[in-house]
C-alpha positions in Angstrom: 189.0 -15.3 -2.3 187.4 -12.3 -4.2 189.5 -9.9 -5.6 189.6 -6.6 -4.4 189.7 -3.6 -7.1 190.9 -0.9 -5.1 194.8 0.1 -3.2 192.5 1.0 0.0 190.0 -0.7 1.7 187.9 0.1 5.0 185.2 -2.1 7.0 181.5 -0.6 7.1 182.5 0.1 10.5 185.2 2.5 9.4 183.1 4.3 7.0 180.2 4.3 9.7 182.7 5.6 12.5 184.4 8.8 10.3 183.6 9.1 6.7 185.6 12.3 6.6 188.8 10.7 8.2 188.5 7.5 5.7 188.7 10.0 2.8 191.2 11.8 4.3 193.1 8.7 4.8 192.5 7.4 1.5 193.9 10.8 -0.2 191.9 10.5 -3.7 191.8 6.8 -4.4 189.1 4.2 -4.5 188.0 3.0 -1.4 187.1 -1.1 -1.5 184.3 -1.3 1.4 184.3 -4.6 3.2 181.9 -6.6 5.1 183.3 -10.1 6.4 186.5 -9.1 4.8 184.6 -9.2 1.6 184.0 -6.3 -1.0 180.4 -5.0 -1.0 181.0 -1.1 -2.1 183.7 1.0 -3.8 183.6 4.4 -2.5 184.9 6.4 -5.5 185.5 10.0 -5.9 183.3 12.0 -7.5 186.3 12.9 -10.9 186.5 9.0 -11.0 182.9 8.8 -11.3 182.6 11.5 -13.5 185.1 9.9 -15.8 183.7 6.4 -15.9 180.3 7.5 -16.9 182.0 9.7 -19.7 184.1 6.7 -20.9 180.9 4.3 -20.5 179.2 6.6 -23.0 181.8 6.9 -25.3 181.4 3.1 -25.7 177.8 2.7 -25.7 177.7 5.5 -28.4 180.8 3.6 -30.4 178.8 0.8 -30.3 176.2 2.5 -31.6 178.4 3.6 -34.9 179.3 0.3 -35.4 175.6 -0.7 -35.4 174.5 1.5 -38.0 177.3 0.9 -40.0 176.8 -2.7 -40.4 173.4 -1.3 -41.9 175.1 1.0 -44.0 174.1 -1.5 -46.9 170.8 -1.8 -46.4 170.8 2.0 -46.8 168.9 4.0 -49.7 170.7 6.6 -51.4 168.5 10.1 -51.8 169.7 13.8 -53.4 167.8 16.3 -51.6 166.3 17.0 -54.5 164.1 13.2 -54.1 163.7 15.1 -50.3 
């Protein structure tokens, strides 16, 4: 069985029926949207998005750091008078 990542889950056929009342219902949290009694969508409010896509950047730009700083040797040291 496939794990579900959410405390509240819904059928298409809920969310098709009263999107409104499902959020309602669901008061703030992650919605796990199943088909088959399997997940297919998270519905996810828009501060959770929001968040995710700041902390997904924060990585992607720490990786980036740690990138150039295993280049950090290769560098060539310059006074800005050689500028």
């Amino acid at each position: 069985m496939q794990q579900i990542f959410a405390s509240f889950s819904a059928s298409i056929s809920e969310l098709k029926k009263n999107p409104t009342a499902l959020l309602n219902k669901a008061d703030g949290e992650v919605i796990a949207i199943l088909n088959h009694n399997l997940p297919t969508a998270y519905l996810v409010p828009a501060g959770v998005y929001e968040l995710l896509l700041s902390k997904l950047e924060d990585y992607e730009l720490g990786e980036i750091v740690n990138a150039r700083q295993a280049e950090k040797p290769l560098a060539i040291e310059v006074t800005l008078d050689n500028l």
